[in-house]
PQR file of N, CA, C, O and H, with PARSE charges and radii, in Angstrom:
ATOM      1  N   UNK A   1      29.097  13.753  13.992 -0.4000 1.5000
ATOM      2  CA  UNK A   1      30.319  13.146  13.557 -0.0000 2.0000
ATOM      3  C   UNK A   1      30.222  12.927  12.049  0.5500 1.7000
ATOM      4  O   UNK A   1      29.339  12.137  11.717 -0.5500 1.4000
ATOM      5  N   UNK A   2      30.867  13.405  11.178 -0.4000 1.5000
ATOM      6  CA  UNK A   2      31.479  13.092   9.579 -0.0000 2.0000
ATOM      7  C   UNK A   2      32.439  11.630   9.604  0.5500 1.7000
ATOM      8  O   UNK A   2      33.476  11.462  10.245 -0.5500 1.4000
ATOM      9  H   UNK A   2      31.585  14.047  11.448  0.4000 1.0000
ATOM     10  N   UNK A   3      31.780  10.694   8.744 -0.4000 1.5000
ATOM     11  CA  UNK A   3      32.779   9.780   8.466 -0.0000 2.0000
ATOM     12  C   UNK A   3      32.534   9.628   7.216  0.5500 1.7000
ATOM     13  O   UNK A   3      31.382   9.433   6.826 -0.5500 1.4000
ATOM     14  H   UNK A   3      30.938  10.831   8.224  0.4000 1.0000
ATOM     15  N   UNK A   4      34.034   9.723   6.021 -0.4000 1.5000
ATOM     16  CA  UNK A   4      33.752   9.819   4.477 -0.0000 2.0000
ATOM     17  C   UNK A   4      32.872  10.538   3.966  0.5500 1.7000
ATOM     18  O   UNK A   4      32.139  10.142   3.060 -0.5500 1.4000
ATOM     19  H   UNK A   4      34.969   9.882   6.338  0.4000 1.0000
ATOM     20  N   UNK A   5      32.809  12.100   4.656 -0.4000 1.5000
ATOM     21  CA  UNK A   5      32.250  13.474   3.678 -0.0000 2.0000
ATOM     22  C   UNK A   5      30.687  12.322   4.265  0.5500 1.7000
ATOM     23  O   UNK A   5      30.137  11.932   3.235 -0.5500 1.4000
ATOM     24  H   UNK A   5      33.405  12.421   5.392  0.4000 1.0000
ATOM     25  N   UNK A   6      30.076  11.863   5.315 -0.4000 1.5000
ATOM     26  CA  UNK A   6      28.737  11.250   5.492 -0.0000 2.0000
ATOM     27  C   UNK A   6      28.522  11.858   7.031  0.5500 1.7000
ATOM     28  O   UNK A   6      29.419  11.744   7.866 -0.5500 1.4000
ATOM     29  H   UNK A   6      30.523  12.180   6.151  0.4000 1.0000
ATOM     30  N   UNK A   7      27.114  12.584   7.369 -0.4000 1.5000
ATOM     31  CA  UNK A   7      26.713  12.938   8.853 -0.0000 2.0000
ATOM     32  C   UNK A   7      26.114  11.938   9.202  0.5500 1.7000
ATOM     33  O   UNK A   7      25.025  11.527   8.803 -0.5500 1.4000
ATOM     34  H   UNK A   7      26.385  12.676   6.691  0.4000 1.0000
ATOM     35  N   UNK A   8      27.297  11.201  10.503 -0.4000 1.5000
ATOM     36  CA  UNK A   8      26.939  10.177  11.464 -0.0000 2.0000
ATOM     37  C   UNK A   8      25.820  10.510  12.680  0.5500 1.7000
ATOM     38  O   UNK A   8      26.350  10.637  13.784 -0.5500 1.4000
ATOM     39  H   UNK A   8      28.182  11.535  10.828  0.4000 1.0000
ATOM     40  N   UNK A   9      24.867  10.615  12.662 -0.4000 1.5000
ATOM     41  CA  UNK A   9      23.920  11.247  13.919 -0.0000 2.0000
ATOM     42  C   UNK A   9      23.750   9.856  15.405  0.5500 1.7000
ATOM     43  O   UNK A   9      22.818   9.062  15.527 -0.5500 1.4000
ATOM     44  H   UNK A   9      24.437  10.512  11.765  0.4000 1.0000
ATOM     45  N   UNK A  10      24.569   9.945  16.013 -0.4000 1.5000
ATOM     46  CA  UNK A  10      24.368   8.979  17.437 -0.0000 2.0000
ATOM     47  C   UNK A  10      23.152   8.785  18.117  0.5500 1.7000
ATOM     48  O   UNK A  10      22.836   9.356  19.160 -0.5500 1.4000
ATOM     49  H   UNK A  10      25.327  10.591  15.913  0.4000 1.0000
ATOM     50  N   UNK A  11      22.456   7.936  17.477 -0.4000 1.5000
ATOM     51  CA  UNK A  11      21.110   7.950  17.805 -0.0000 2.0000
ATOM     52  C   UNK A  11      20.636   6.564  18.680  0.5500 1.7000
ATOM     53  O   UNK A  11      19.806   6.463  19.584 -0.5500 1.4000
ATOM     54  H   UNK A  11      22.713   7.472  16.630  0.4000 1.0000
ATOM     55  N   UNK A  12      21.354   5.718  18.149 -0.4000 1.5000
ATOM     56  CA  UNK A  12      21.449   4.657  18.862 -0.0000 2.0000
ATOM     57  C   UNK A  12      22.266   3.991  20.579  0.5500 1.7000
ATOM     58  O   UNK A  12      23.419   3.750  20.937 -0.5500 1.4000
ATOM     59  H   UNK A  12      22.028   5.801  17.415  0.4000 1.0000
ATOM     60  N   UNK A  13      20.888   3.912  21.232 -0.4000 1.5000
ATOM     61  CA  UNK A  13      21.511   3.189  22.870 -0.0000 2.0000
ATOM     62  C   UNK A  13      21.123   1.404  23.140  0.5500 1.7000
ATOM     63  O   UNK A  13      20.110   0.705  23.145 -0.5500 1.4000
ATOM     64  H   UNK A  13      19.952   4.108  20.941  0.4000 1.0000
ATOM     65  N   UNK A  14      22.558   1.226  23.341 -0.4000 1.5000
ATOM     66  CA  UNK A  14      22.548  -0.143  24.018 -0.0000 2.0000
ATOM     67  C   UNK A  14      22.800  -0.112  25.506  0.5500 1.7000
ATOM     68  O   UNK A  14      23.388   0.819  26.056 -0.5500 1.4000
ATOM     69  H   UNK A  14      23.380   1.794  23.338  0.4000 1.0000
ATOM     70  N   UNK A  15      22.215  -1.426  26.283 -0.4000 1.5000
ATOM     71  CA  UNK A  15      22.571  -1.526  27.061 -0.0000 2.0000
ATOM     72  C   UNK A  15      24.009  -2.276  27.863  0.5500 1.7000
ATOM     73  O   UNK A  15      24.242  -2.589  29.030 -0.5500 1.4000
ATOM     74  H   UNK A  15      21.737  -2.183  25.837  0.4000 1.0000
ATOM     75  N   UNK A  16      24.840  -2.372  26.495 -0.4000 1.5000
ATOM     76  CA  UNK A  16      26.155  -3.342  26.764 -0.0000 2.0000
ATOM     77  C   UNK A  16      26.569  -3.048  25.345  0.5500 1.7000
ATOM     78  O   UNK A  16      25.917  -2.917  24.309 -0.5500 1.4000
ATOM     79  H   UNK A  16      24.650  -2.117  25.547  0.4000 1.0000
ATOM     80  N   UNK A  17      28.293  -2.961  25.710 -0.4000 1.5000
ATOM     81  CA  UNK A  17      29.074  -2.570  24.470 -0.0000 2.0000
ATOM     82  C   UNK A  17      29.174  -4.076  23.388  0.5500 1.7000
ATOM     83  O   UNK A  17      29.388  -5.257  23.661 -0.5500 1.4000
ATOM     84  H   UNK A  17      28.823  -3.067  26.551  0.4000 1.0000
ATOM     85  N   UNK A  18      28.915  -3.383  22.133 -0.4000 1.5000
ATOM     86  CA  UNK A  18      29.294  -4.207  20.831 -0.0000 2.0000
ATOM     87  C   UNK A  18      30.256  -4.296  20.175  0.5500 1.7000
ATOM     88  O   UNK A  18      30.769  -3.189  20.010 -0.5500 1.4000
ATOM     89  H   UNK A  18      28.741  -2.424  21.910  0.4000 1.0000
ATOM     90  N   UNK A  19      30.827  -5.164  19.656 -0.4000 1.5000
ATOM     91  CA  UNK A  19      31.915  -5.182  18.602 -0.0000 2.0000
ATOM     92  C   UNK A  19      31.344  -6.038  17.330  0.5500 1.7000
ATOM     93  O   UNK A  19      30.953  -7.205  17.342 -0.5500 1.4000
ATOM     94  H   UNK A  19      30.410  -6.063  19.791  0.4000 1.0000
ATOM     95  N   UNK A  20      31.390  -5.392  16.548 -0.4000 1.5000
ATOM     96  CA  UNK A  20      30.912  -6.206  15.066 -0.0000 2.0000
ATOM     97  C   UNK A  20      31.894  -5.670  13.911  0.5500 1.7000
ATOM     98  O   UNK A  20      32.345  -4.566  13.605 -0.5500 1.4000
ATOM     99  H   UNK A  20      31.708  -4.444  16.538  0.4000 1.0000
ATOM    100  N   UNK A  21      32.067  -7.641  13.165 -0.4000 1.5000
ATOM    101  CA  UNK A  21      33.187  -7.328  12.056 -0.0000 2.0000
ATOM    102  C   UNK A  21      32.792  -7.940  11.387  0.5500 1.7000
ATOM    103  O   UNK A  21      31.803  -8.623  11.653 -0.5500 1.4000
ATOM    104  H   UNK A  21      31.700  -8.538  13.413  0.4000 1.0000
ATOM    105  N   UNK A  22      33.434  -7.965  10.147 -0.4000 1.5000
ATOM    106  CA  UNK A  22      32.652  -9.008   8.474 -0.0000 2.0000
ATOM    107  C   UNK A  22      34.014  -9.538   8.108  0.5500 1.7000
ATOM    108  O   UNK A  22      35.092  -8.946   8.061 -0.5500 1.4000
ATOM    109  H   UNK A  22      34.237  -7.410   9.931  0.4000 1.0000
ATOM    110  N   UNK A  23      33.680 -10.919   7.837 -0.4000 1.5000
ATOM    111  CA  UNK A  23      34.477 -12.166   7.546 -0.0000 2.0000
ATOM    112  C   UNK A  23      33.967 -12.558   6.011  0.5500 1.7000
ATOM    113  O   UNK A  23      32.857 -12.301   5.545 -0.5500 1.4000
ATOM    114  H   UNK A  23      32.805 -11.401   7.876  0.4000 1.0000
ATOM    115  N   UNK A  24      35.230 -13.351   5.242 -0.4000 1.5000
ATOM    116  CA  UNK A  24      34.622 -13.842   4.237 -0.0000 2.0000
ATOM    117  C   UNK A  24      35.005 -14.950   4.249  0.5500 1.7000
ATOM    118  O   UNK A  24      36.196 -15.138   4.498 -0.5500 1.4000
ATOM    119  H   UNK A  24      36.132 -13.559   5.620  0.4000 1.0000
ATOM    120  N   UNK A  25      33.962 -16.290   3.932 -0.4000 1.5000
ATOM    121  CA  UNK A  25      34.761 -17.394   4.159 -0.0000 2.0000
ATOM    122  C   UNK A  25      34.353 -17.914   2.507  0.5500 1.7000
ATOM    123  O   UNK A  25      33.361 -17.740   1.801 -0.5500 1.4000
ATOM    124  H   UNK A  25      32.995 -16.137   3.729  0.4000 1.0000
ATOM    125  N   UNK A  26      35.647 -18.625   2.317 -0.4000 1.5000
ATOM    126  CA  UNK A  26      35.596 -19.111   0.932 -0.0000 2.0000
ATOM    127  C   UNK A  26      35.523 -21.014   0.932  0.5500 1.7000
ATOM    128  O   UNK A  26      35.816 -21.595   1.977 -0.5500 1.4000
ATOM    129  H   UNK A  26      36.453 -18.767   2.891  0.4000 1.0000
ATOM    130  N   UNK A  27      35.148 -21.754  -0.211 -0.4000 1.5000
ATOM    131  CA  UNK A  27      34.817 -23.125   0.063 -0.0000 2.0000
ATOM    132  C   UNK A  27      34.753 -23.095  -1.319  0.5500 1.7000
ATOM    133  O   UNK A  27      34.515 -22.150  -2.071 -0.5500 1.4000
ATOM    134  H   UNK A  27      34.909 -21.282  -1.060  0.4000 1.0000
ATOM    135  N   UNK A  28      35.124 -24.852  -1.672 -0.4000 1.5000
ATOM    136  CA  UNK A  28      34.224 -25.816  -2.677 -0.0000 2.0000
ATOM    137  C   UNK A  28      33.651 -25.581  -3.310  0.5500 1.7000
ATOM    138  O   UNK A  28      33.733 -25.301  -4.506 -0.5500 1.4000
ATOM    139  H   UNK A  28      35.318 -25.619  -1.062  0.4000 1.0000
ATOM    140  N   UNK A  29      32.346 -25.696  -2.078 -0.4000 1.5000
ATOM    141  CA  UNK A  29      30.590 -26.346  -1.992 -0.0000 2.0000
ATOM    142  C   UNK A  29      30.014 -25.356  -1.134  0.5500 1.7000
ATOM    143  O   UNK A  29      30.711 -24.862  -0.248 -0.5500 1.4000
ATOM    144  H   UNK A  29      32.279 -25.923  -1.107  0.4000 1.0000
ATOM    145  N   UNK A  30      28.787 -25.000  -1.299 -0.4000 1.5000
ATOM    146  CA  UNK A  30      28.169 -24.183  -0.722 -0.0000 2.0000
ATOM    147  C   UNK A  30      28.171 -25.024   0.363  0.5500 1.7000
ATOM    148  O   UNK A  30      28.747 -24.471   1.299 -0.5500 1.4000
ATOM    149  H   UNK A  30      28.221 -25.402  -2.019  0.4000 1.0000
ATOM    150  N   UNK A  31      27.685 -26.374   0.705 -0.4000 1.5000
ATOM    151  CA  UNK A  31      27.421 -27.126   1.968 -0.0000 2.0000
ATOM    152  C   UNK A  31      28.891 -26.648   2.904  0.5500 1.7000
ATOM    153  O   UNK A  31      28.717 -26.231   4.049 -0.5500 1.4000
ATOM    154  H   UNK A  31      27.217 -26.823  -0.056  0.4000 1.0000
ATOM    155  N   UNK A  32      30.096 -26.727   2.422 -0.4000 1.5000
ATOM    156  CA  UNK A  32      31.374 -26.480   2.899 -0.0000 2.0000
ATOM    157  C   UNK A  32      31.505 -25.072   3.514  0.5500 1.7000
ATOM    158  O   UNK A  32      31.802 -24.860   4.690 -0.5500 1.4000
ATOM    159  H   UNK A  32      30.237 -27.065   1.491  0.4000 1.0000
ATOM    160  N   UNK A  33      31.216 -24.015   2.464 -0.4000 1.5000
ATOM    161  CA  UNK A  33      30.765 -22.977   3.788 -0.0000 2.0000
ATOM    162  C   UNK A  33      30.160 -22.637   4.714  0.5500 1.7000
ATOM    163  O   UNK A  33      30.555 -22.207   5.798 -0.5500 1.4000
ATOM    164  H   UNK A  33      30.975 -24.187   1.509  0.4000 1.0000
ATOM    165  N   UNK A  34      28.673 -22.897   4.148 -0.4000 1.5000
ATOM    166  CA  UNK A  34      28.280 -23.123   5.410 -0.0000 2.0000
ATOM    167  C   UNK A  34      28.602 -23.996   6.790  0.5500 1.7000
ATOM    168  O   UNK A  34      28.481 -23.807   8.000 -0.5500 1.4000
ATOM    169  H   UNK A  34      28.351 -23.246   3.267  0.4000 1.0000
ATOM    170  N   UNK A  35      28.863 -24.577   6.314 -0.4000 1.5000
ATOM    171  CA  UNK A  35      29.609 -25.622   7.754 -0.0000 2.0000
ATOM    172  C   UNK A  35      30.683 -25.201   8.613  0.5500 1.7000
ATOM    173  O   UNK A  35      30.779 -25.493   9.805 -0.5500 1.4000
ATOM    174  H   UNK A  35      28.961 -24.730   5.331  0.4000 1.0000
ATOM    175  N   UNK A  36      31.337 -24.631   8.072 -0.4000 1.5000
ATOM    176  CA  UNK A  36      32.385 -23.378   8.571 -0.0000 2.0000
ATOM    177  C   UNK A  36      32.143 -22.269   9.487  0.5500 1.7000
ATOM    178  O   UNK A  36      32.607 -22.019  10.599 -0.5500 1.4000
ATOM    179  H   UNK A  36      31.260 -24.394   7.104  0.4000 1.0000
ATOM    180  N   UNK A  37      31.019 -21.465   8.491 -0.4000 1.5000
ATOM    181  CA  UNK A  37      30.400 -20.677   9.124 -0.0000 2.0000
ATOM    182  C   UNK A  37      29.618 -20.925  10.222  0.5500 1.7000
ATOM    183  O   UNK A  37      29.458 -20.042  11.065 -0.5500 1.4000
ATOM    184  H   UNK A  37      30.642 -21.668   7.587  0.4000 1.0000
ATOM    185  N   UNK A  38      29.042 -22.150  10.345 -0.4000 1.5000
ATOM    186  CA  UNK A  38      28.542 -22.612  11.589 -0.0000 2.0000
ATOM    187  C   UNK A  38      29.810 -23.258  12.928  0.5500 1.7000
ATOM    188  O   UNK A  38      29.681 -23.051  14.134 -0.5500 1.4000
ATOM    189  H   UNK A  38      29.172 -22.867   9.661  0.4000 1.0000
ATOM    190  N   UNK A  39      30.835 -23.955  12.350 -0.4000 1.5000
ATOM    191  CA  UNK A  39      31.557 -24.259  13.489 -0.0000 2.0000
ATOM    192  C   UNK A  39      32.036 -22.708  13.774  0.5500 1.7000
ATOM    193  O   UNK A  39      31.951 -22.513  14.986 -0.5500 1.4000
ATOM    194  H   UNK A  39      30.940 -24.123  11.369  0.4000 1.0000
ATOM    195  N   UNK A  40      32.417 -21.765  13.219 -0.4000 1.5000
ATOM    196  CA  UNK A  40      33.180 -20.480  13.583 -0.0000 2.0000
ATOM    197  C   UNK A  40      31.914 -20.096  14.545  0.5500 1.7000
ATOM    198  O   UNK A  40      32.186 -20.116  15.745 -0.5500 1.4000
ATOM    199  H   UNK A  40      32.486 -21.923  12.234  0.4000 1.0000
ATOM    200  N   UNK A  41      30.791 -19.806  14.256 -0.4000 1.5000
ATOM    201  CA  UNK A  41      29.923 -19.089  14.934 -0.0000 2.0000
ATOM    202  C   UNK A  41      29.648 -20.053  16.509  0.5500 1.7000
ATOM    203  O   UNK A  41      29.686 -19.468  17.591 -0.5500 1.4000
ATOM    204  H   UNK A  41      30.570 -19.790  13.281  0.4000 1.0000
ATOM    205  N   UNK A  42      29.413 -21.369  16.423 -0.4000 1.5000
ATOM    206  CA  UNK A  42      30.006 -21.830  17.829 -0.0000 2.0000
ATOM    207  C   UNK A  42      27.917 -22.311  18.227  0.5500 1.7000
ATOM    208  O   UNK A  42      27.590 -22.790  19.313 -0.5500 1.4000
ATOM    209  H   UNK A  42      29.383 -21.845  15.544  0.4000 1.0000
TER
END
């Protein structure tokens, strides 16, 4: 598989499907993001 002119080679097996995304969280205070980032993450 080509993604952006790049050879994707499928090399990788899980045993259960993933979904992964990137968030940006903005704040203050560094203490303030992080704290965020921890109630979001649960």
């Amino acid at each position: 598989m080509r993604l952006n002119n790049v050879e994707i080679e499928d090399t990788f097996a899980e045993a259960f499907p993933m979904y992964i995304g990137r968030f940006m969280v903005t704040a203050s205070t560094r203490r303030w993001a992080l704290t965020s980032a921890q109630e979001m993450k649960g």
